[in-house]
DSSP file (Angstrom, degrees, kcal/mol; ACC not computed):
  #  RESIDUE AA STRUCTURE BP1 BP2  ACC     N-H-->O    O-->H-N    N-H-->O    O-->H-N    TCO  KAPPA ALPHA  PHI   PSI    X-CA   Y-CA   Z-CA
    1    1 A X    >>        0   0    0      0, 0.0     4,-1.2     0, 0.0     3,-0.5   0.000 360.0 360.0 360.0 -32.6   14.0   21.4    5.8
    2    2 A X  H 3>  +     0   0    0      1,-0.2     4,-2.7     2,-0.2     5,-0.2   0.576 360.0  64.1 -77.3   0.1   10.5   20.0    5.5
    3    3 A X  H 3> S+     0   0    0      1,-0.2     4,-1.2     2,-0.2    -1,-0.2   0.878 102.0  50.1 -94.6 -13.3   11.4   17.0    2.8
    4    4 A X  H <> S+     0   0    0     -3,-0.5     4,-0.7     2,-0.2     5,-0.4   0.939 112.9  50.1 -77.4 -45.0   13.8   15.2    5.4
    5    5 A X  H  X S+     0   0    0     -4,-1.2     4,-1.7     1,-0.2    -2,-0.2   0.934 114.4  44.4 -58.3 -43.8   10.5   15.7    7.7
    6    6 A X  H  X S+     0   0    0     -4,-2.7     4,-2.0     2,-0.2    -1,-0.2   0.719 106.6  57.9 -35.6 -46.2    8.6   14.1    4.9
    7    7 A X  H >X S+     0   0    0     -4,-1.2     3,-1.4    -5,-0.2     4,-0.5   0.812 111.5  42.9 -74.8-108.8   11.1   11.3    4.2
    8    8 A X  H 3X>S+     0   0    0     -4,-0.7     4,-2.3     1,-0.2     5,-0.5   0.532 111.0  53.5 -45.3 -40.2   10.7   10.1    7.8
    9    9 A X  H 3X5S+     0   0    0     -4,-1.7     4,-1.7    -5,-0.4    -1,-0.2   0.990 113.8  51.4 -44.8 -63.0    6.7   10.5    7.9
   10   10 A X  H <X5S+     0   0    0     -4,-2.0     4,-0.9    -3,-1.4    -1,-0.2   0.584 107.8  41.2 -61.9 -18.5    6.7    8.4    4.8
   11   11 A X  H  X5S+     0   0    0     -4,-0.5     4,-1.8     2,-0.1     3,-0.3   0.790 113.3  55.3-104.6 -12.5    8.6    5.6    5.5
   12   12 A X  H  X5S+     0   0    0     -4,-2.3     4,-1.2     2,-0.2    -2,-0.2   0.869 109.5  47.3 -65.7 -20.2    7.3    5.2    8.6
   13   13 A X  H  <<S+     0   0    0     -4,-1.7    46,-0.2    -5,-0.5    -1,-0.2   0.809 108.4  49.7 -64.7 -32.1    4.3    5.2    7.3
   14   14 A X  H >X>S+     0   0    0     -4,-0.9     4,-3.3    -3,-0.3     5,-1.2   0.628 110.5  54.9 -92.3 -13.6    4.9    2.7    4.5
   15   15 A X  H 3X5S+     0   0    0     -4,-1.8     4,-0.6     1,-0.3     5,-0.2   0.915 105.9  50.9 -47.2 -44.3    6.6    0.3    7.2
   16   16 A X  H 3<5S+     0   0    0     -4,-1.2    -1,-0.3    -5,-0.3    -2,-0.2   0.418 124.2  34.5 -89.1 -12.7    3.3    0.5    9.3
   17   17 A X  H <>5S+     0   0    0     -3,-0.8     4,-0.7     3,-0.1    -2,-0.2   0.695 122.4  35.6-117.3 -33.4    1.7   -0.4    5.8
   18   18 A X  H  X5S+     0   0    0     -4,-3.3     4,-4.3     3,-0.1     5,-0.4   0.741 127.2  50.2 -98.9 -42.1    4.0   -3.0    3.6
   19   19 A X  H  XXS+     0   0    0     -5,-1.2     4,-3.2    -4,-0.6     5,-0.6   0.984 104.2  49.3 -57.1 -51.9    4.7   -4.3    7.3
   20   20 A X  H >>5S+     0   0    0     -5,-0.2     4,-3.7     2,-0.2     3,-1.1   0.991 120.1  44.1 -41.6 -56.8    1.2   -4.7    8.5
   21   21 A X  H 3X5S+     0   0    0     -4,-0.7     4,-2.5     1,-0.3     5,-0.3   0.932 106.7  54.4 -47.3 -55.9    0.7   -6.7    4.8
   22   22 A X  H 3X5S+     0   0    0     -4,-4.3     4,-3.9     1,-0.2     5,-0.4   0.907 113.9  44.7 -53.0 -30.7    3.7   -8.7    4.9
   23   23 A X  H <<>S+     0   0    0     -4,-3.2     5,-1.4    -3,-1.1     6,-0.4   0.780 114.2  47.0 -92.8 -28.7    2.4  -10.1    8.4
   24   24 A X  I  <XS+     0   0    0     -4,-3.7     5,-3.1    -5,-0.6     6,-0.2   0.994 120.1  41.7 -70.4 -40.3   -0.8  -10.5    7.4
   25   25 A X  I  <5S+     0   0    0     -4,-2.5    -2,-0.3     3,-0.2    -3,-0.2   0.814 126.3  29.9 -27.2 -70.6    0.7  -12.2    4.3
   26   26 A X  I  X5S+     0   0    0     -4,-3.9     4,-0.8    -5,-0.3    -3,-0.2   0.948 130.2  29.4 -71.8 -60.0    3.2  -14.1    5.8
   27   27 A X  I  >5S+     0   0    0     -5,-0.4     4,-1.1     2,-0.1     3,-0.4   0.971 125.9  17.7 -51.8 -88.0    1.8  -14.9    9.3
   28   28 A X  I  ><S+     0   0    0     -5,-1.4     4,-2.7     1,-0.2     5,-0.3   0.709 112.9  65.8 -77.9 -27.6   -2.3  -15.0    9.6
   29   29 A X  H  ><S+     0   0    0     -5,-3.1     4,-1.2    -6,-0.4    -1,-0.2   0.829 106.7  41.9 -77.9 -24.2   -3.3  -15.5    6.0
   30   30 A X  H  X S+     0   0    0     -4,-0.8     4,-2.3    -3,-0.4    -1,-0.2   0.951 115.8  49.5 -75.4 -31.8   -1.6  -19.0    5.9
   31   31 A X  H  X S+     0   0    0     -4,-1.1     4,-1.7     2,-0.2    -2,-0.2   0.878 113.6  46.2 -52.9 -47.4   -2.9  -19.9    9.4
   32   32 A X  H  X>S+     0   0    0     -4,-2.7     4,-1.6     2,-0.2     5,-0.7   0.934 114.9  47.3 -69.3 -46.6   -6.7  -18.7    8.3
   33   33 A X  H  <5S+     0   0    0     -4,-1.2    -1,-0.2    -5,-0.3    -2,-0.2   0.980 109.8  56.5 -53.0 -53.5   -6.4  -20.7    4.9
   34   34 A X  H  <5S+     0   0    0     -4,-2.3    -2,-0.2     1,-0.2    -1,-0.1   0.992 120.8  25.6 -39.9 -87.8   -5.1  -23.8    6.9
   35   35 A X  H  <5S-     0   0    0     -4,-1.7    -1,-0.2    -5,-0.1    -2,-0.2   0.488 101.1-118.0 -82.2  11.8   -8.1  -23.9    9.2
   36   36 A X  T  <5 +     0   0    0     -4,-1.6     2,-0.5     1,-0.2    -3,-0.2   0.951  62.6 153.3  61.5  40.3  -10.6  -22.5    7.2
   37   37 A X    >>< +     0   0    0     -5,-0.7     3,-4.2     1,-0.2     4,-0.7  -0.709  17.9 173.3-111.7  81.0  -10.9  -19.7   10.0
   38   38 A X  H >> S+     0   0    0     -2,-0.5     3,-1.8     1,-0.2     4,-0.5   0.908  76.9  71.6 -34.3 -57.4  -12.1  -16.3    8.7
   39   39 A X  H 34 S+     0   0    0      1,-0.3    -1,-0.2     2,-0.2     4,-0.0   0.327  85.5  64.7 -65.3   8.2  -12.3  -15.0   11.7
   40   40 A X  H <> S+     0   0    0     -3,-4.2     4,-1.4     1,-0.1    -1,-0.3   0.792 110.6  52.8 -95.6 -17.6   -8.0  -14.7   12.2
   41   41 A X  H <X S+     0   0    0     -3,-1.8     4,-1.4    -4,-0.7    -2,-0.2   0.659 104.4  39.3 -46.1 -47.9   -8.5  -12.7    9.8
   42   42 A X  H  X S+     0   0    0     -4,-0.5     4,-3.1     2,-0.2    -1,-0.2   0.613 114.6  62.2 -74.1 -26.7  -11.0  -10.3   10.6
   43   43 A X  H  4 S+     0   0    0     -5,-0.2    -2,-0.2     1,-0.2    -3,-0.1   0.972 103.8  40.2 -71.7 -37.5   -9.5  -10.3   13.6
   44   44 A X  H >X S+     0   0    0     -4,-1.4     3,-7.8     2,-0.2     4,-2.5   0.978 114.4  59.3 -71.9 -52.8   -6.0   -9.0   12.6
   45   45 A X  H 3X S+     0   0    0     -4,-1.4     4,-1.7     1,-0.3     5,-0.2   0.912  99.6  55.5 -59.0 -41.0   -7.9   -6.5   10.1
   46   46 A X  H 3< S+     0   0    0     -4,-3.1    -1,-0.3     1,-0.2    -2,-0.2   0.534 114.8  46.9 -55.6  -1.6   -9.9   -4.7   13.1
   47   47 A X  H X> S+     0   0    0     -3,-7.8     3,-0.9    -5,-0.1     4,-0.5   0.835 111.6  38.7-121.8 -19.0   -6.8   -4.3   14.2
   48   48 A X  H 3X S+     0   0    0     -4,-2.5     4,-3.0     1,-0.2     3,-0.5   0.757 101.0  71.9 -33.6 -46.2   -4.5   -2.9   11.5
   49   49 A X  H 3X S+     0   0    0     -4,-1.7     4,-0.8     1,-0.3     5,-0.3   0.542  87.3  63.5 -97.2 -11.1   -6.9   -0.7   10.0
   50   50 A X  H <> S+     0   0    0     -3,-0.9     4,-1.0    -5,-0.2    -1,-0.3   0.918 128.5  14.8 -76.9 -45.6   -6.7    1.8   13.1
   51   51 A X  H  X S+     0   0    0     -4,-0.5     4,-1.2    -3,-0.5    -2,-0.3   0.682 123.9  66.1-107.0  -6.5   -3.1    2.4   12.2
   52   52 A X  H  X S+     0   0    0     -4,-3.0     4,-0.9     3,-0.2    -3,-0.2   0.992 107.7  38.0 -49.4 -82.9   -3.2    0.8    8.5
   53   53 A X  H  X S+     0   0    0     -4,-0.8     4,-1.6     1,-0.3     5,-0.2   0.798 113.7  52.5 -69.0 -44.2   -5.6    3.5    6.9
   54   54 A X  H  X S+     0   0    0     -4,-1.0     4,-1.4    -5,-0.3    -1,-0.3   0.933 109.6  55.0 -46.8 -47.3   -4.3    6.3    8.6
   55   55 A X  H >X S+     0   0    0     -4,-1.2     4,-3.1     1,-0.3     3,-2.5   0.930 110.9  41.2 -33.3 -81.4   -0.6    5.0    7.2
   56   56 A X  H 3X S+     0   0    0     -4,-0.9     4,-1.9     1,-0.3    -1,-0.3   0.810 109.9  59.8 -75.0 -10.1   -1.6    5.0    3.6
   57   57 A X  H 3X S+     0   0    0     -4,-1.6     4,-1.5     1,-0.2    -1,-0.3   0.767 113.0  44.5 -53.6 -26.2   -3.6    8.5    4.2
   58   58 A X  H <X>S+     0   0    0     -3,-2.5     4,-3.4    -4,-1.4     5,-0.7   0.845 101.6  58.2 -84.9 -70.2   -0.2    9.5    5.1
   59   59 A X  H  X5S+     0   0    0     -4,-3.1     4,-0.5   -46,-0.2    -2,-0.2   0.886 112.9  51.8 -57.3 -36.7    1.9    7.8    2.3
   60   60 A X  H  X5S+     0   0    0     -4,-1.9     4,-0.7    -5,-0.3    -2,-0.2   1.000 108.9  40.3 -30.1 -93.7   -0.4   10.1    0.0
   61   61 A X  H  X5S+     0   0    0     -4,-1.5     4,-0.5     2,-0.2     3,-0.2   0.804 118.3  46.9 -63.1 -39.2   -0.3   13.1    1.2
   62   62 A X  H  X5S+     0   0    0     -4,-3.4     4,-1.5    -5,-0.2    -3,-0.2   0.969 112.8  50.7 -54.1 -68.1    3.8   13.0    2.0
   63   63 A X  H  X<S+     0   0    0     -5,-0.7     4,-0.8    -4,-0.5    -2,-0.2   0.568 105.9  51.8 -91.7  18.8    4.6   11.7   -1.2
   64   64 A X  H  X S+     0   0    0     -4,-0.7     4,-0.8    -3,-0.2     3,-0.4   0.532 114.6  46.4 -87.8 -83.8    2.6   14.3   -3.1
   65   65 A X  H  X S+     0   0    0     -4,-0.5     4,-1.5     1,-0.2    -2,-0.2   0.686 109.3  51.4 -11.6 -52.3    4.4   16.8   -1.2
   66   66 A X  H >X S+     0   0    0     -4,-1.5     3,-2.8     2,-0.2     4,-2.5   0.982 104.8  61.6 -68.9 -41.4    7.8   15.1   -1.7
   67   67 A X  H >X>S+     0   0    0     -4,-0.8     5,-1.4    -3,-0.4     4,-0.7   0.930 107.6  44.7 -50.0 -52.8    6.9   15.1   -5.8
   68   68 A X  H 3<5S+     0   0    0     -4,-0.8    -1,-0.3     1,-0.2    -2,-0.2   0.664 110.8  51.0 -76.8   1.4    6.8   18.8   -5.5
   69   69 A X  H <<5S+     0   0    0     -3,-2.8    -1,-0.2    -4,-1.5    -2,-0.2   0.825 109.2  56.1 -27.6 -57.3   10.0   18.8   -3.5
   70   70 A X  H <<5S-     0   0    0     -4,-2.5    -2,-0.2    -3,-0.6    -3,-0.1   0.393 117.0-121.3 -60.6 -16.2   10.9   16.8   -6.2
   71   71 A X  T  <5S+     0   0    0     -4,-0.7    -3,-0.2    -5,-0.3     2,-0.2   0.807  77.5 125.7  78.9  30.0   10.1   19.4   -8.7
   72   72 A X      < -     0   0    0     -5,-1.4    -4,-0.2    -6,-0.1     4,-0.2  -0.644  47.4-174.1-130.1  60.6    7.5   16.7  -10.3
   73   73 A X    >   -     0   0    0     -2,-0.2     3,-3.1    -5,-0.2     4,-0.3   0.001  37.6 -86.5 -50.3 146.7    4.3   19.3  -10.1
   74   74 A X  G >  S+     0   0    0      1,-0.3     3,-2.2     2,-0.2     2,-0.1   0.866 126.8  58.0  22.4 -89.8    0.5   18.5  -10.9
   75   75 A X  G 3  S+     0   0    0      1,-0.2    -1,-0.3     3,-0.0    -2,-0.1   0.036 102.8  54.9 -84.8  37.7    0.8   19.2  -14.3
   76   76 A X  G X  S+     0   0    0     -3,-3.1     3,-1.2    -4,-0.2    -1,-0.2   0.044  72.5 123.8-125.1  27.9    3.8   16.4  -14.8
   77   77 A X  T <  S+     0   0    0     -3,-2.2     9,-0.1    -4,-0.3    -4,-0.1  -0.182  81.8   6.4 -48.0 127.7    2.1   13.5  -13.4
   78   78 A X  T 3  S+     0   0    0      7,-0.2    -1,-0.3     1,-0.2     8,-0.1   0.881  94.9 106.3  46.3  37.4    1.9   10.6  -15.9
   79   79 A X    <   -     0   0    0     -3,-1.2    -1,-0.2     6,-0.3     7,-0.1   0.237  60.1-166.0-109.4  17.2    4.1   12.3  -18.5
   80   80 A X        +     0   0    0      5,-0.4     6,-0.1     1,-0.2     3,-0.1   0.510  36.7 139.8 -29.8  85.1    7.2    9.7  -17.3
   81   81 A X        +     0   0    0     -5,-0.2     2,-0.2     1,-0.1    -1,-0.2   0.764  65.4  26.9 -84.9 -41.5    9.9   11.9  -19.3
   82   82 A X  S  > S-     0   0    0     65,-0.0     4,-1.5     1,-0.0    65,-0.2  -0.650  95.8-101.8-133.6 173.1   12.7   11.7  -16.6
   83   83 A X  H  > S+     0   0    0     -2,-0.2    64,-1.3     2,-0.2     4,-1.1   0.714 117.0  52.6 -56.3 -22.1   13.2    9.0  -14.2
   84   84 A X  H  > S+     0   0    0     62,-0.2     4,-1.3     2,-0.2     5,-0.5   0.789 107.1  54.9 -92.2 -47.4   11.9   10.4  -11.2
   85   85 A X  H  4 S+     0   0    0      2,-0.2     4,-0.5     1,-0.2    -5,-0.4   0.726 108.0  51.5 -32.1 -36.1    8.7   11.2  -13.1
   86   86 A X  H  X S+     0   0    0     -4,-1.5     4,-4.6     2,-0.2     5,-0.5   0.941 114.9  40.9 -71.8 -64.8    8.5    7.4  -14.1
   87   87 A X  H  < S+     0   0    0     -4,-1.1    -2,-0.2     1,-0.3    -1,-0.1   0.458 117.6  44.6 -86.8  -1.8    8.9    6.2  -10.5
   88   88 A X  T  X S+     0   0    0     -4,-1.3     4,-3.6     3,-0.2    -1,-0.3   0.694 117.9  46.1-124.2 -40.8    6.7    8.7   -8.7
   89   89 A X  H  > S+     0   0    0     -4,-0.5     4,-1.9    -5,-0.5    -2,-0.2   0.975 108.8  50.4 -86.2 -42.9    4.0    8.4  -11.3
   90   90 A X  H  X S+     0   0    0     -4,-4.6     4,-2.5     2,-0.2    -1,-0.2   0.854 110.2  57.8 -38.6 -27.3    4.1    4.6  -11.4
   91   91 A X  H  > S+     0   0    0     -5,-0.5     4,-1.7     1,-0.2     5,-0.2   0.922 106.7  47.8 -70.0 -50.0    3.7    5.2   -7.3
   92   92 A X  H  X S+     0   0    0     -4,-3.6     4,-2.0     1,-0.2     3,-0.4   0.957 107.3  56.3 -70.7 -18.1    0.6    7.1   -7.8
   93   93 A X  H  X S+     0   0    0     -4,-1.9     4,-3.7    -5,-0.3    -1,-0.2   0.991 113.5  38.0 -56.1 -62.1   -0.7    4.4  -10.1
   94   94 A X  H  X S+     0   0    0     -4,-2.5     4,-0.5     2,-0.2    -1,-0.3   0.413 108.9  58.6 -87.2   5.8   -0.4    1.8   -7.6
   95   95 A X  H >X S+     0   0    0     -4,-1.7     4,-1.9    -3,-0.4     3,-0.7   0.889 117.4  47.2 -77.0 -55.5   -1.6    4.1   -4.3
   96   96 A X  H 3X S+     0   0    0     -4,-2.0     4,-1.7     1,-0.2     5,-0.3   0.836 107.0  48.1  10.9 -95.1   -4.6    4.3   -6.8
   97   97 A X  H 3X S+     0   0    0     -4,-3.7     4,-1.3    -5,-0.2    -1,-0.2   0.805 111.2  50.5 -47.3 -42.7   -4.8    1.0   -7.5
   98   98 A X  H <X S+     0   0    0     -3,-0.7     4,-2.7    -4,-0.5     5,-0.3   0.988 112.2  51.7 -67.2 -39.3   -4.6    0.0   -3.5
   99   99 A X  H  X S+     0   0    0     -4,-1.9     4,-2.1     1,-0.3    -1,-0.2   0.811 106.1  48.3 -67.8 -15.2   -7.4    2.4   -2.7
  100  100 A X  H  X S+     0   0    0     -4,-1.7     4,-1.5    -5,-0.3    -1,-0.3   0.734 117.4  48.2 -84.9 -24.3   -9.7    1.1   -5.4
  101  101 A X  H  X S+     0   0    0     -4,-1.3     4,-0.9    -5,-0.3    -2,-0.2   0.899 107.4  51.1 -81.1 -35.3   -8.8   -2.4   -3.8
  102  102 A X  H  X S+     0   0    0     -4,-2.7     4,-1.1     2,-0.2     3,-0.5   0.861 115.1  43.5 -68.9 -46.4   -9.3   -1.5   -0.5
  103  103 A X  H >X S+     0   0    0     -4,-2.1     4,-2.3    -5,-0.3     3,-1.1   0.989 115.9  48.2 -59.2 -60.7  -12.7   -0.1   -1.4
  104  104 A X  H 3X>S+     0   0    0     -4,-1.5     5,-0.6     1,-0.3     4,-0.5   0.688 110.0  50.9 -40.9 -31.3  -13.6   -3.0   -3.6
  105  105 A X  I 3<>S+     0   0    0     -4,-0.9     5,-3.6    -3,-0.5     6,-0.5   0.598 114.4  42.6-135.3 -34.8  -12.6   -5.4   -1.2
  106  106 A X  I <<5S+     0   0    0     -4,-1.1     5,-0.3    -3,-1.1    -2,-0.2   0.875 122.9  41.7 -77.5 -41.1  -15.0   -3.6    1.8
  107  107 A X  I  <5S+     0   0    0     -4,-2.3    -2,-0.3    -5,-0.2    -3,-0.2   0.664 136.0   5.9 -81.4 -15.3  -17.5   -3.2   -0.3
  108  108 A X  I  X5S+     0   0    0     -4,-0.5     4,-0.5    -5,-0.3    -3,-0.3   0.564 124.3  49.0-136.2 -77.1  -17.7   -6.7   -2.5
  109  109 A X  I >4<S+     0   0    0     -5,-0.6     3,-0.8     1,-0.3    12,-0.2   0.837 106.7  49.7 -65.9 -51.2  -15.1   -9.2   -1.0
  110  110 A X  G >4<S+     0   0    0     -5,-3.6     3,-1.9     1,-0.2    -1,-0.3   0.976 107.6  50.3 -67.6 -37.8  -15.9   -9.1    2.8
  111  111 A X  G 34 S+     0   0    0     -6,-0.5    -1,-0.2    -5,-0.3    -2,-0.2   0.652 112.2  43.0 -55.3 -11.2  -19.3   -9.5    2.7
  112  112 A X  G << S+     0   0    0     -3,-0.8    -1,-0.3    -4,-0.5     2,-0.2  -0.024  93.6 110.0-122.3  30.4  -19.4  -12.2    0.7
  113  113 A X    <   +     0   0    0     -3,-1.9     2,-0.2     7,-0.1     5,-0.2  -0.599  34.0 145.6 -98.3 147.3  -16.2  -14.0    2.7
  114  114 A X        -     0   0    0      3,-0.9   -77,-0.1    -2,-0.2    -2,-0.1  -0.861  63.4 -80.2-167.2-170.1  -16.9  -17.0    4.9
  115  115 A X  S    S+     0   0    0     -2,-0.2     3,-0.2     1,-0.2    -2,-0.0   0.433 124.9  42.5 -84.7   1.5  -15.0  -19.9    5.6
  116  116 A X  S    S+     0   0    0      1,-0.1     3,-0.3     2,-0.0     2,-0.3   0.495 116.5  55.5-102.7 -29.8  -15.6  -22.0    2.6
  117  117 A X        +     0   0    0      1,-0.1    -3,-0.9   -81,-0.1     4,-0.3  -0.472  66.9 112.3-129.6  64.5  -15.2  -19.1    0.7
  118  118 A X        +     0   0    0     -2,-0.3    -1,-0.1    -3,-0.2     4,-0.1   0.531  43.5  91.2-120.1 -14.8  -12.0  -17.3    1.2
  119  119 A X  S  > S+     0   0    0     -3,-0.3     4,-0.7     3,-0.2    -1,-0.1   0.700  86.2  62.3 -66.6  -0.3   -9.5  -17.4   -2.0
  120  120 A X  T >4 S+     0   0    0      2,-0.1     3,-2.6     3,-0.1     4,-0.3   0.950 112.9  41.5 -57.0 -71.3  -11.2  -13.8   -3.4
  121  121 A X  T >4 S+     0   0    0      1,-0.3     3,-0.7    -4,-0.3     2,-0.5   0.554 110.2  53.8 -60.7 -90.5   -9.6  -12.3    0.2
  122  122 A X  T 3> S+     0   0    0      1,-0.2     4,-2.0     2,-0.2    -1,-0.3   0.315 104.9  56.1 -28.1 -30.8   -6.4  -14.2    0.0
  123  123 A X  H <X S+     0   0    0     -3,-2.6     4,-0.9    -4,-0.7     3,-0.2   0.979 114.9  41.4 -26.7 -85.2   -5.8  -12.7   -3.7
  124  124 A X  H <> S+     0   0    0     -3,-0.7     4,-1.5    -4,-0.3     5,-0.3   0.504 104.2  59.7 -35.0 -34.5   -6.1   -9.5   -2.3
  125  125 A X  H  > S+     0   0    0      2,-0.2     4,-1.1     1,-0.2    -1,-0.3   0.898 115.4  37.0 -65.2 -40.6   -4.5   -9.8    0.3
  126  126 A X  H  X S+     0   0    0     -4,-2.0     4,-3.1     1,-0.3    -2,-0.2   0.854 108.4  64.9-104.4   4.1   -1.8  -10.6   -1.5
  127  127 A X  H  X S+     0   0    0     -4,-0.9     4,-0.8     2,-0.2    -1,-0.3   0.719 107.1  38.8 -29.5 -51.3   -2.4   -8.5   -4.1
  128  128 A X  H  X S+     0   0    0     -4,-1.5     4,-2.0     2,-0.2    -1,-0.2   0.511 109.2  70.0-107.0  -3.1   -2.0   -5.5   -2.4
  129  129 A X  H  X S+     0   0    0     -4,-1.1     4,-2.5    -5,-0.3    -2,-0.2   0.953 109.1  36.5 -63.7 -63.8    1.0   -7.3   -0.4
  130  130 A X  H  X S+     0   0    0     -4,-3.1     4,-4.0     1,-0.2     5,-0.4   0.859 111.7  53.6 -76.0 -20.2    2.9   -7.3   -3.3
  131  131 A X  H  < S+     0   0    0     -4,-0.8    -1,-0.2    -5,-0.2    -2,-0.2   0.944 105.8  58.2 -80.3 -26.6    2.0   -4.1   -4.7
  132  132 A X  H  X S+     0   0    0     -4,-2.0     4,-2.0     2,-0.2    -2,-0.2   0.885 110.4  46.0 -36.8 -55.3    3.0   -2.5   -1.2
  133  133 A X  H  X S+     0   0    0     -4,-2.5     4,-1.4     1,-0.2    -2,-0.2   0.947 109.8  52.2 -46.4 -52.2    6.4   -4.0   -1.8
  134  134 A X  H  < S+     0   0    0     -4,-4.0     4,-0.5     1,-0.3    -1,-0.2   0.481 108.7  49.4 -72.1  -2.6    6.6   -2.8   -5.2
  135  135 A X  H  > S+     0   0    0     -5,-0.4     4,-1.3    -4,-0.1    -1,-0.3   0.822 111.8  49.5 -92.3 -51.6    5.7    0.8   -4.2
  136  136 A X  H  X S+     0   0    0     -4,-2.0     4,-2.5     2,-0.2    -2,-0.2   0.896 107.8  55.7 -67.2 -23.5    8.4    0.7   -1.5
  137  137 A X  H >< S+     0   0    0     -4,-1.4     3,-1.3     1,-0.3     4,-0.4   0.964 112.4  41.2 -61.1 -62.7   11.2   -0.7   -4.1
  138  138 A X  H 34 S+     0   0    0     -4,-0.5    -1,-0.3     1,-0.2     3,-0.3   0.561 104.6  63.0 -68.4   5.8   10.7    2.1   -6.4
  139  139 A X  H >< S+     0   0    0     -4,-1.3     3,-1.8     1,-0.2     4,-0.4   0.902 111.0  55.9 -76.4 -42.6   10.4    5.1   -3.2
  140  140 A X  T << S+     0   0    0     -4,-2.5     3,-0.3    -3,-1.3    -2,-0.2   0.577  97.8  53.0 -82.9  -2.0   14.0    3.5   -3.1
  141  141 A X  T 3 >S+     0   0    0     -4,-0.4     5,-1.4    -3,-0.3    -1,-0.3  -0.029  86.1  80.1 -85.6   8.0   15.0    4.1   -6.3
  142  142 A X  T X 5S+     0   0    0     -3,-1.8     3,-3.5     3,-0.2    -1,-0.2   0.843  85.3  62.5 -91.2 -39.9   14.3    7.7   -6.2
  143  143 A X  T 3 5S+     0   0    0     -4,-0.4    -2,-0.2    -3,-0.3    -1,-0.1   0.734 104.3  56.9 -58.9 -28.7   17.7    8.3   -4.3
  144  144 A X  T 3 5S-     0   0    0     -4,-0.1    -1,-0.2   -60,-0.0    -2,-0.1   0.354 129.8 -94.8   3.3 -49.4   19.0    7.0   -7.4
  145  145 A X  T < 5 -     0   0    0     -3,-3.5    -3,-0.2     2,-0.0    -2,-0.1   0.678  67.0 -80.6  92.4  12.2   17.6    9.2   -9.7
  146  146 A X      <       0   0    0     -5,-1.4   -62,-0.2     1,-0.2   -63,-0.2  -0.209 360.0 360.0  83.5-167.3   14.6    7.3  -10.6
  147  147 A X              0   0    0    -64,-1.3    -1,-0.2   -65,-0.2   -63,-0.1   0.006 360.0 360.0 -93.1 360.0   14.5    4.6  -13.0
């Protein structure tokens, strides 16, 4: 009974996360680039980040739980034997990978952002835009039977 409660935590959670991105992505990041405005930028992230960070704290912790639903314990992590193994350890790779961008990117990219000097964020941004998608393609490929 708890993995259907799981399933719904987690994709709302990655909605509230690949969604935020795609609109920052689609929407504000061309607008900021356009006028050379940092500040639509910062503005949209002070306000994402209230319901953003909780989101991927979220997408974590559910989808470790669902891997052991999933019967894909600890100590089969990155051994990508069966298909679900593949797609759940490629997932952790790239929740990884966002948090180490999302740190990188408070710590290195904004601070040195201005309006002259904005294609580092736009990378990222859409860097972790695409890698949000690609996390959500393969969650959907677990109904599947993994990959």
């Amino acid at each position: 009974m708890i993995h259907p409660i799981l399933l719904i935590l987690h994709l709302l959670a990655a909605s509230i996360w690949v969604g935020g991105h795609l609109l920052l992505s689609i929407r504000f990041l061309p607008e900021a680039l356009q006028k050379k405005d940092l500040s639509i930028i910062l503005n949209f992230k002070d306000k994402f980040e209230v319901v953003g960070l909780p989101s991927i704290l979220i997408l974590l912790i559910s989808g470790i739980m669902m891997a052991y639903n999933y019967g894909v314990p600890f100590s089969r992590w990155f051994s990508f034997s069966d298909g679900i193994e593949k797609i759940i350890s490629i997932k952790l790779i790239l929740i990884f990978t966002t948090i180490i961008l999302a740190a990188y990117s408070q710590l290195y990219i904004f601070p040195k952002a201005n309006s002259e000097r904005m294609f580092p964020l736009a990378f990222q941004i859409i860097l972790v835009t695409l890698i949000g998608v690609g996390m959500l393609v393969l969650g959907s490929l677990i109904q599947l039977g993994g990959a």
